[in-house]
Structure formats: structure tokens, C-alpha cells
C-alpha positions as CSV (number, residue, x, y, z in Angstrom):
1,X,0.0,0.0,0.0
2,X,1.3,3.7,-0.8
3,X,0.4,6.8,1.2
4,X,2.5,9.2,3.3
5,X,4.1,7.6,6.0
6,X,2.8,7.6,9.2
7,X,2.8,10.1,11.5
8,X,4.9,8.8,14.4
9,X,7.7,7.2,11.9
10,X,8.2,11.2,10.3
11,X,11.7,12.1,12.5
12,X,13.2,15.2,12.6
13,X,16.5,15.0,10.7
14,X,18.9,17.8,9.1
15,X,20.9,20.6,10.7
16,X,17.1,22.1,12.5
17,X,19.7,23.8,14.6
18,X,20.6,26.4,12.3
19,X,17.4,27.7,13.5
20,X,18.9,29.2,16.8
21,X,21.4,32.3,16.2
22,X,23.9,30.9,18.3
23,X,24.6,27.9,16.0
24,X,23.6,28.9,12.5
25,X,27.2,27.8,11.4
26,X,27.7,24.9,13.6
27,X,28.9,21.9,11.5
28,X,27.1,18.5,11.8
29,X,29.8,17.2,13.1
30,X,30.8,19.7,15.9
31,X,26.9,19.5,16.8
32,X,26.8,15.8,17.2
33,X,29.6,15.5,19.4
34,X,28.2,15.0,23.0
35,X,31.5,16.9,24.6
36,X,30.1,19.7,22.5
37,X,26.9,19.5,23.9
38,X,27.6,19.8,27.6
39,X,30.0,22.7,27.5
40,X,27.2,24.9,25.1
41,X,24.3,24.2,27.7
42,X,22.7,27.1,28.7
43,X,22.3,27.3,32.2
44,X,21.3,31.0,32.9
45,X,18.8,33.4,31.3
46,X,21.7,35.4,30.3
47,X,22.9,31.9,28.5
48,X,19.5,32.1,26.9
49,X,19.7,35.6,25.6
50,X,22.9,34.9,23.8
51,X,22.0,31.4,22.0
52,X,18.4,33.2,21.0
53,X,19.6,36.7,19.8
54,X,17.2,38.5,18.2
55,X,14.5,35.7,17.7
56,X,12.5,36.1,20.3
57,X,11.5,39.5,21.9
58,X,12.6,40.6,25.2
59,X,9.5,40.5,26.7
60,X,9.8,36.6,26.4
61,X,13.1,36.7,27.6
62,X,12.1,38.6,31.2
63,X,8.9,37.1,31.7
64,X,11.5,33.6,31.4
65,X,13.8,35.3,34.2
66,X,11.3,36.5,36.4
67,X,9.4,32.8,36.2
68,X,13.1,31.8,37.2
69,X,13.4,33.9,40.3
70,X,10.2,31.4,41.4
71,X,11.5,28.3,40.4
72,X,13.2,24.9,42.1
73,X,14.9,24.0,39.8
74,X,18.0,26.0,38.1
75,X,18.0,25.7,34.2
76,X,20.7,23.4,32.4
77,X,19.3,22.9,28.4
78,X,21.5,21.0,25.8
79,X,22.0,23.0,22.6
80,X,20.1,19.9,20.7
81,X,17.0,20.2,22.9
82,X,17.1,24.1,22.9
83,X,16.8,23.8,18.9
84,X,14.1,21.4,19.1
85,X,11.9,24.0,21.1
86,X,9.2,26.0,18.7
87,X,10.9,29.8,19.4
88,X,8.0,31.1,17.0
89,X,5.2,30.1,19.2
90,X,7.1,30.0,22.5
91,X,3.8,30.2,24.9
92,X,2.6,27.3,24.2
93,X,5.6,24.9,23.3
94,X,5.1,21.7,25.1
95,X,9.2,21.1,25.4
96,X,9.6,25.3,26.5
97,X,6.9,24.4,29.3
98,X,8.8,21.7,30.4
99,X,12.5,23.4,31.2
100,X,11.7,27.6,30.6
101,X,8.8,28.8,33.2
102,X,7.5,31.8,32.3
103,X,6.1,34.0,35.3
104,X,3.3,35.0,33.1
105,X,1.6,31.1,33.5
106,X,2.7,30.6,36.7
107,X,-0.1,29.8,39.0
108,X,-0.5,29.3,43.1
109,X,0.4,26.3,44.8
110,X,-2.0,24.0,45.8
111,X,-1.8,24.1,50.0
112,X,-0.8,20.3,50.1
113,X,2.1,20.3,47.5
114,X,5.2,20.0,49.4
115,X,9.1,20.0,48.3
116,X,9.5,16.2,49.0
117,X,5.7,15.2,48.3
118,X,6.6,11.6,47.7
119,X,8.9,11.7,51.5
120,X,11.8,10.1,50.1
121,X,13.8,11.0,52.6
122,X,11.7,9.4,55.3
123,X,12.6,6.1,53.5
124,X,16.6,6.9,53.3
125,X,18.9,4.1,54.8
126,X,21.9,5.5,53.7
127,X,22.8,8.8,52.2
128,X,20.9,8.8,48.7
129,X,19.7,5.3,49.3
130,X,16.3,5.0,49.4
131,X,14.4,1.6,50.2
132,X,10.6,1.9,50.4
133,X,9.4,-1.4,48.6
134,X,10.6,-4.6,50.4
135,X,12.9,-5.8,47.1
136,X,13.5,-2.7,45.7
137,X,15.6,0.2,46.1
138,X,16.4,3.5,44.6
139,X,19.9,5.0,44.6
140,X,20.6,8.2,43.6
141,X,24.3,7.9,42.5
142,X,24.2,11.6,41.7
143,X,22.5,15.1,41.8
144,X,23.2,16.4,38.5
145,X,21.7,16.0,35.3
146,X,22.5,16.6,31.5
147,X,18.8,19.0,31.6
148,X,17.1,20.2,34.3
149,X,13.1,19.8,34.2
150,X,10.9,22.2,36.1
151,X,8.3,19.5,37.1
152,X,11.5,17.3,39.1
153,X,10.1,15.0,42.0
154,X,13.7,15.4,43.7
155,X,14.0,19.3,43.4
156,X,14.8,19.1,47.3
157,X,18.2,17.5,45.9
158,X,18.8,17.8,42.0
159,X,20.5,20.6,40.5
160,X,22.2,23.5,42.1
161,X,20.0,25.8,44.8
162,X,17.9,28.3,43.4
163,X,16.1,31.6,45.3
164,X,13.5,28.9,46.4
165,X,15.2,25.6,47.0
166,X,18.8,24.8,49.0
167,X,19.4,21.7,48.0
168,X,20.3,18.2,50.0
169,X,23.3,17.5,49.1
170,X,24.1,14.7,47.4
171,X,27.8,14.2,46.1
172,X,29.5,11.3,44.4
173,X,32.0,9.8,46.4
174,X,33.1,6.8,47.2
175,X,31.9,6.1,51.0
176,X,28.5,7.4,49.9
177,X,28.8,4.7,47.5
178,X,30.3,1.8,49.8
179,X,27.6,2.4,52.3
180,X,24.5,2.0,49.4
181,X,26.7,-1.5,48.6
182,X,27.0,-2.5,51.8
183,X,22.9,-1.8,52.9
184,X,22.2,-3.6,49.8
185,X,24.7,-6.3,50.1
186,X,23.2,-6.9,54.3
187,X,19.8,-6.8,52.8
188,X,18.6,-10.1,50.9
189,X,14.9,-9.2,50.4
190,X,16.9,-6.3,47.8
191,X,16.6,-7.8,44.0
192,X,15.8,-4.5,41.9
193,X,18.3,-1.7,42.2
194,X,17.4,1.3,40.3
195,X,20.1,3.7,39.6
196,X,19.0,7.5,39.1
197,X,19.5,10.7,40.6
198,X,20.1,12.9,39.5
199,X,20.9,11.3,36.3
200,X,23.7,8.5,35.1
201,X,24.3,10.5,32.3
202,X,26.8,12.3,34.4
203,X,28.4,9.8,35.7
204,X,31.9,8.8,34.4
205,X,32.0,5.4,32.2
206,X,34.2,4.0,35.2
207,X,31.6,5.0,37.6
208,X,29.0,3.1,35.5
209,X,31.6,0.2,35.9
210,X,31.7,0.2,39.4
211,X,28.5,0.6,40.3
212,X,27.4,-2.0,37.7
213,X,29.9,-4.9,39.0
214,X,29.5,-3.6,42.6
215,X,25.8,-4.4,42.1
216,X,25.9,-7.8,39.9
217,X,28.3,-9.0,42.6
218,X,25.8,-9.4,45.3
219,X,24.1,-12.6,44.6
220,X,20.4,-11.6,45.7
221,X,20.5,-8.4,43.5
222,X,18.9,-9.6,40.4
223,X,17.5,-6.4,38.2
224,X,19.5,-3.0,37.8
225,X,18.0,-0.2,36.2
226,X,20.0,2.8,34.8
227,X,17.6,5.7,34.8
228,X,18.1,8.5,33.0
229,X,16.4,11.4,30.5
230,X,19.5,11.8,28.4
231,X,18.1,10.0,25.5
232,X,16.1,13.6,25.3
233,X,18.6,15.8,26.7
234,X,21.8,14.9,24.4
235,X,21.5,11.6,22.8
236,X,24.9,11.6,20.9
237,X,26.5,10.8,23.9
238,X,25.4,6.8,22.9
239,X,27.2,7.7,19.5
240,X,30.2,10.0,20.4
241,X,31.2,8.7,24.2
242,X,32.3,5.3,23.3
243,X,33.8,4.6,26.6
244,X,30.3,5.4,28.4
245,X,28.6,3.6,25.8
246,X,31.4,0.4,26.2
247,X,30.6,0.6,29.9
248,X,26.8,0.2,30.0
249,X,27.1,-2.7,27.2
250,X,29.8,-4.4,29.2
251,X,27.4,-4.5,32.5
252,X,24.2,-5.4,30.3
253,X,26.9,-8.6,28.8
254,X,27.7,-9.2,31.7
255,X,24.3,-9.5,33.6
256,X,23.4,-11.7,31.1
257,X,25.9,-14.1,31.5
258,X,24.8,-13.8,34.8
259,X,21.1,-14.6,34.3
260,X,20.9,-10.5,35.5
261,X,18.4,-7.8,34.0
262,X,20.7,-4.8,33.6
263,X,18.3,-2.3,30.9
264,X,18.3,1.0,30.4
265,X,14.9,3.8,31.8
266,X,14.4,6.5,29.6
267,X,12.2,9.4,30.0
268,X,10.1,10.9,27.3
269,X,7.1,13.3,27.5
270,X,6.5,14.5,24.1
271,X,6.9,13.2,20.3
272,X,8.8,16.6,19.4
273,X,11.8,15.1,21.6
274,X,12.2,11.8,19.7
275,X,14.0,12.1,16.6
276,X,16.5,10.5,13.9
277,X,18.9,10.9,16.2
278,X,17.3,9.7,19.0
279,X,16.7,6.9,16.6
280,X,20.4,6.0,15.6
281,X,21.1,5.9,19.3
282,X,18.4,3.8,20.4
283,X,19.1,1.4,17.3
284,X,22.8,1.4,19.0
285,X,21.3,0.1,22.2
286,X,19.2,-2.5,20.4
287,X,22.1,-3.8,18.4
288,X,23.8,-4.2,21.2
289,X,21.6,-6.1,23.3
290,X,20.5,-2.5,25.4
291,X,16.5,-3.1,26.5
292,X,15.1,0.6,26.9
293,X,11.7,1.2,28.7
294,X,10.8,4.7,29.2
295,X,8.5,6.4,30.8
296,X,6.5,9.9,30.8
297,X,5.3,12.8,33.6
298,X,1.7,13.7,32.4
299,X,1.9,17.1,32.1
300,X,-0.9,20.2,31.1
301,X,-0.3,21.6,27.6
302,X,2.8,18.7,27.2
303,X,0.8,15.7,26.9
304,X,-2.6,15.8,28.1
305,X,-4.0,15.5,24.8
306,X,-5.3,12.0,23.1
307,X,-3.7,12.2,20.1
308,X,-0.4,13.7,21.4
309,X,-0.4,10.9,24.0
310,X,-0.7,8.5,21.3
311,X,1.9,9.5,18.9
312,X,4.3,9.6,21.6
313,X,3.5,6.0,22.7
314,X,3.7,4.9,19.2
315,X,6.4,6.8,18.1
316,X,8.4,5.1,21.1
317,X,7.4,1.5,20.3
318,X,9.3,2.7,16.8
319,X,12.2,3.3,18.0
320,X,12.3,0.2,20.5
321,X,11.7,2.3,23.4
322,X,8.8,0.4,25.3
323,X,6.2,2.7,27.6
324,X,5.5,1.7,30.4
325,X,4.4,4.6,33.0
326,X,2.8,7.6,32.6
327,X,2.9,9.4,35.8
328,X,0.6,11.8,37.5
329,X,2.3,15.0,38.0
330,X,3.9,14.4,41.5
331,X,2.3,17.2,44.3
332,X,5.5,19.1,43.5
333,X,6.1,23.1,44.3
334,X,6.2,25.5,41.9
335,X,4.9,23.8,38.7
336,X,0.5,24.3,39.4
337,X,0.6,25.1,36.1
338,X,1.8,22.1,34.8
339,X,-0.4,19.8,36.5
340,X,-3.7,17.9,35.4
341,X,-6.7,16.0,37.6
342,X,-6.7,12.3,38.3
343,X,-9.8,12.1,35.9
344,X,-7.2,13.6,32.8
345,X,-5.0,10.6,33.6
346,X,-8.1,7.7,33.9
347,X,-9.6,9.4,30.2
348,X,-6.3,9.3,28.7
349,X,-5.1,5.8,29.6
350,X,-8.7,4.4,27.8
351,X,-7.9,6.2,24.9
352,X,-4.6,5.1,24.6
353,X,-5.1,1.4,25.4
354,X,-5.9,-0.4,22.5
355,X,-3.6,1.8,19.7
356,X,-0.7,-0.3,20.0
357,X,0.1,-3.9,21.5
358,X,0.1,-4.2,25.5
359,X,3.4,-4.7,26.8
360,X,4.6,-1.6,24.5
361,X,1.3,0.5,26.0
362,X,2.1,2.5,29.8
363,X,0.3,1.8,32.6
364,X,-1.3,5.8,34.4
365,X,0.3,6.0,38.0
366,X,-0.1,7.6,40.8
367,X,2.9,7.9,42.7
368,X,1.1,7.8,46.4
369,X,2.4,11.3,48.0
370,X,3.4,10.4,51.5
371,X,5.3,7.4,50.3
372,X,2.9,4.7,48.8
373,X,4.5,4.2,46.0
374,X,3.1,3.6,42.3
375,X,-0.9,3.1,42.4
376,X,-2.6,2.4,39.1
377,X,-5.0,6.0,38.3
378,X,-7.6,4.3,38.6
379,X,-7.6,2.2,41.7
380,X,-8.6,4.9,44.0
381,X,-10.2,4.1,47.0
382,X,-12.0,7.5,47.5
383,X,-12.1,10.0,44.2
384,X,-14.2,13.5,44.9
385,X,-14.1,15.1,41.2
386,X,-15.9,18.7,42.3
387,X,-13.0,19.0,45.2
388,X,-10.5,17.3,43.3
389,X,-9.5,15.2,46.7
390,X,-8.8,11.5,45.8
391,X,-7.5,8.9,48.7
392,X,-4.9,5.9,48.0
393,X,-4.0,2.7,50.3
394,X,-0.5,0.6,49.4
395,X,-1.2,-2.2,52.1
396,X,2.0,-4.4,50.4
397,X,4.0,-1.0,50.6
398,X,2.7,0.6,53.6
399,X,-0.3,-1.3,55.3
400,X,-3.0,0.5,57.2
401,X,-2.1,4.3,55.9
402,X,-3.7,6.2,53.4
403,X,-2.1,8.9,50.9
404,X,-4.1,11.8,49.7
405,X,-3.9,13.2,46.1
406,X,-5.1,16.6,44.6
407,X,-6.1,18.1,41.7
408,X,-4.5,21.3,40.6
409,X,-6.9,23.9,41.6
410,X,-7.0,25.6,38.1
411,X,-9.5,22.4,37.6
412,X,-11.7,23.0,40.2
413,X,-14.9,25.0,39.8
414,X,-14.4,28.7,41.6
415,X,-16.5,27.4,45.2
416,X,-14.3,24.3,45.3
417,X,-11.3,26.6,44.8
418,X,-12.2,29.1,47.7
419,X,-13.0,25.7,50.4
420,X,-8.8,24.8,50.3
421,X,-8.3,28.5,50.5
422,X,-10.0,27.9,54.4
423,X,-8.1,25.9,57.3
424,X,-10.7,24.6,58.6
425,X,-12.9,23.9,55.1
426,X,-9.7,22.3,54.2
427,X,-9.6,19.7,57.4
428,X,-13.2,18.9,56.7
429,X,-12.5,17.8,53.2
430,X,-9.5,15.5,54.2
431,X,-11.0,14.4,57.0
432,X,-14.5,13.3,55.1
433,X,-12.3,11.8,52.5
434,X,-10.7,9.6,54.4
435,X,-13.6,8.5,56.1
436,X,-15.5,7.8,52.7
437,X,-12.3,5.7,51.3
438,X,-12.3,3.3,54.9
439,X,-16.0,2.8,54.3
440,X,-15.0,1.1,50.5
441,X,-15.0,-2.5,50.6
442,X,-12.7,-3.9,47.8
């Protein structure tokens, strides 16, 4: 059959670059290089003014350093992902919501969002070891990343402090390091390490090393995941830093030889940031025996719509990428504007099911604020759509306690908006909602 081919196999390719002032006569060559990329990221306002010139007005410009002087997370964009934002209709760019606020969209905070909404410290057993599920942990090998997102769950830790945010610190050195192996190596119920930050882009290919045959050393540890949103932030680095590249391959070889999982977590929120070069990387991975799963923040004006949803999931099942979560915006401050209402998630995950096969389709999470971990949207025990109030339980995570969620408050109708502006209103609400969810019987 002929025809135009279909929409989510249509990748950006050529020098779209030459589009920002900054590297109109930048080479392909000096471009692809992933050395090239990190010492050209912008990471100030100022940075921004420079790489844009005269292509976007300066009214952008300060209503982009004024959002800043609000934000918790400082700003750290590749030259490839800054070309891949729309400059001509910045306002409603799905990637420029995601790494530029602009003051101008900002919007209050909801009164229950908190810095560490997901209390990730609560479960820390070591510094940047985090062990909340009973064979799982989370270690967060370091604080930096190659890009720095607005809607970050860690912004108590990630990145550099900002006016609003002075960060935990969370260093990479080696007795951080030996004390995450040895609480891992003490603990035999721990078979799924997940290794994030931060991001493992920045570590060093020997770090990757270590922390790979550190790991696949302890006999009970079975899975290791490398998580990381550097396929969208600079993916040359998988064609250009051969030694990092070497490294992950030679701890995925050698997990399998050891009957090991070692795969790579990507993170992708939008078609826009998956393209032929994206592609050559992940084709890379696949060659050499790399398993990617990736999954995706549900975001307003990013992804909330069917059709962008499904391109995305589609488009990533192209490139062997294979969905698997999209979450809930997390109750994080200083991103209202980004969020959507549990009921966006539940609509969405209908319409997507069904448009490609299952195991390449994401399952819609909640991650529990409190500390509950990953709930499925829908599996609510308590959801109050006019107050946006919705109640969780984890009893194999955390038996007997409930976590609350809550819709951004641009969703709610004006009344509902003006109850969680009163104490006491607000008490009543959380107070009736958990009642309602102890009175379901599941």
C-alpha cells in the first residue's frame, strides 16, 4: 500500500539547529559531538539571551527570568533540545513548558504540595539510598543532570540551589557509594536496584563500571535499572562517548551471562523530543543487546491530549523504546501550572489502550504522595471530582495508611477553589475523605 508515512515514523532530521542564532554555522559534526553538547548548555537566562539573539522578543526573555526567580529547579538545556523548542510560538511549546517557566503562566500552589511530596527521605537508609518497597531500592548515585526539568520530583536534591530551593546534598564519592553496597549487600529481600539521581548520564563510564559490578556481585541483586532522561537531553552521547557507551554494554553482557536484567529507563514526554537521532542511538542500544523502557510525567499543555499521547506511545514502540508509566504530576512546588486532575490521567489511559500492543502501551500511576508508592490511576479508594480530593492505600507498601492526592486547583470550579483556601474547610475535606475511602469494601 502507498500513502505518506505515518505520523509517528516522520523524524526530525537535518541541521534544524541552524534555526537558533547561536549555531547557525555549527557543523554537523561539531553538533553531534556530546563533549560539544555539555560545555554549550545554557544554564542562565543570560545563556539564553545569547543562544536566542534577536528571535524572540525581550519580553519573552524577562517574563522567562522572572518565572526563574520562582522556580526549584535551576535551568541546564543542551544545545540539541534548545533547537528542538518552537521559538515562533514559544507560549505554548510543550518542550519550553517543560525546562523555561514563564512567570506569566505561573499559578499558586496548591496548599498540600510540598518540596518532597513523595517523602523520600523518610525512606533513606543510607545517604541517597532510598528503600521503600521490600525488594527494591532506589539509589541516587548523583545530583546532577544533563537537563534540568521544572516538574523534578527530587528538586529538594537535584540541580544546584535556586532563590527557592537549598538543596540536600548529594555528592558522588566513594563512602557514599560503599555504604548504598553495603545496605544492599546486608539486605537479601533487595533484588531491583534502580540507579537514578540525578541522572547516570553524568556519571563517568568508570563510575558506570563500578556501580554496575558492585551491584551484579551481590548474589540476591537480580535487576538494575540505569535511569536516565538523556536520550532527550543529548543523545549523541550513545554515539560519540564510546567509553560510556562500552561501559553500560559491558554491564548489560555481563548480567546476562549472569542470568541478571541490567536495561536502560528512559524518560520521554512528548513526540517533538524523539528524533532520527534519538533513533540512531536507540538502534545502537538494540544492536547491542541494550533493552530501553521509558516512561513519561503527564503534564498540562505537554501531553494531556489523546492524540499527542498516542503519537508519543507509538512513536516510542518505533524506536524500541517500550512505555511503560505515565505518571501523575507528582504534588511538586512550583509547577501548578503544569499539572492535570486524576480524571485527565483515567480518560487518557482508555484512549490510549488499544492503539498499540500491551506490553509496548504505559500503565497511568499515581505515585502515592506520603510514600505509597506507584498506584494504578484508577484504583482509588475515595475520588471527589468537584473538590479534586482523591484517597490511596499501598497495604503491600505501607499497610494501614492512606495517601491523599489533589487536583490542581486551576480544575476545580471557583467554590471548590475558595473551600482549600479555608483551614478549617480544608480539614473537613481530608478528613471526610478519608472516612469515605475506609467505608469502600474492595
Amino acid at each position: 500500500m502507498g500513502g505518506a508515512a505515518p505520523a509517528h515514523t516522520r523524524l526530525l532530521d537535518g541541521p534544524f539547529w541552524r534555526g537558533i542564532p547561536a549555531y547557525r554555522d555549527v557543523d554537523e559534526g561539531t553538533f553531534d559531538d556530546h563533549a560539544w553538547q555539555a560545555r554549550q548548555a545554557v544554564t542562565s537566562v543570560a545563556g539564553l539571551r545569547v543562544a536566542l539573539g534577536a528571535r524572540v522578543s525581550e519580553a519573552l526573555l524577562d517574563d522567562i527570568e522572572r518565572g526563574m526567580t520562582r522556580a526549584t529547579m535551576s535551568v541546564r538545556v543542551p544545545p540539541y533540545l534548545l533547537s528542538l523548542i518552537d521559538w515562533d510560538e514559544p507560549l505554548t511549546d510543550p518542550l519550553r513548558r517543560q525546562f523555561f517557566p514563564l512567570a506569566s503562566q505561573l499559578l499558586p500552589d496548591h496548599p498540600l504540595l510540598a518540596l518532597d511530596s513523595l517523602h523520600e527521605q523518610s525512606d533513606t537508609v543510607t545517604p541517597g539510598l532510598v528503600h521503600r518497597y521490600a525488594d527494591r531500592v532506589l539509589f541516587l548515585a548523583t545530583a546532577t543532570c544533563p537537563v534540568y526539568c521544572r516538574f523534578c520530583t527530587r528538586s529538594y536534591a537535584v540541580g544546584v540551589d535556586t532563590p527557592r530551593v537549598e538543596k540536600v546534598r548529594l555528592r558522588v564519592r566513594d563512602d557514599r557509594f560503599r555504604q548504598a553496597f553495603e545496605y544492599i549487600a546486608a539486605n537479601g529481600t533487595v533484588e531491583d536496584v534502580l540507579v537514578s539521581g540525578g541522572d547516570v548520564w553524568q556519571l563517568r563510564a568508570e563510575q558506570i563500571t563500578e556501580i554496575g559490578e558492585r551491584l551484579l556481585a551481590i548474589p540476591h541483586v537480580r535487576r538494575i535499572r540505569f535511569a536516565s532522561r538523556g536520550l532527550v537531553a543529548s543523545p549523541q552521547k550513545i554515539l560519540t562517548d564510546t567509553a560510556w557507551t562500552d561501559a553500560l554494554c559491558r554491564v548489560v553482557d555481563r548480567g546476562r551471562a549472569l542470568h541478571k536484567e541490567v536495561v536502560l529507563h528512559a524518560h520521554f514526554n512528548h513526540p517533538r523530543e524523539i528524533t532520527a537521532v534519538t533513533r540512531r542511538a536507540t538502534d545502537l542500544l538494540m544492536e547491542r543487546g541494550v533493552f530501553v523502557r521509558s516512561q513519561a510525567v503527564l503534564q498540562r499543555g505537554v501531553n494531556d491530549d489523546p492524540e499527542v499521547m498516542t503519537t508519543l506511545v507509538r512513536r516510542l514502540g518505533y524506536i524500541n523504546a517500550h512505555a511503560y508509566y505515565v505518571y501523575v504530576h507528582d504534588l511538586v512546588r512550583g509547577v501548578e501550572d503544569l499539572r492535570t486532575s486524576l480524571d485527565v490521567a483515567i480518560r487518557l489511559e482508555k484512549h490510549v489502550r488499544g492503539v498499540t500492543a500491551g506490553f509496548n502501551t504505559p500503565v497511568f500511576v499515581v505515585d502515592a504522595p506520603g510514600g505509597g508508592g506507584k498506584r494504578d490511576a484508577h484504583s482509588f479508594e475515595h475520588y471527589d471530582r468537584a473538590n479534586g480530593l482523591s484517597v490511596f492505600v499501598a497495604p503491600s507498601v505501607k499497610p494501614g495508611a492512606q495517601f491523599l492526592y489533589v487536583d490542581p486547583l486551576h480544575s476545580l470550579a471557583p467554590a471548590e477553589r475558595a473551600r482549600w483556601d479555608d483551614p478549617a474547610e480544608r480539614e473537613r475535606m481530608v478528613a471526610d475523605a478519608r472516612a469515605r475511602a475506609r467505608d469502600v469494601v474492595r
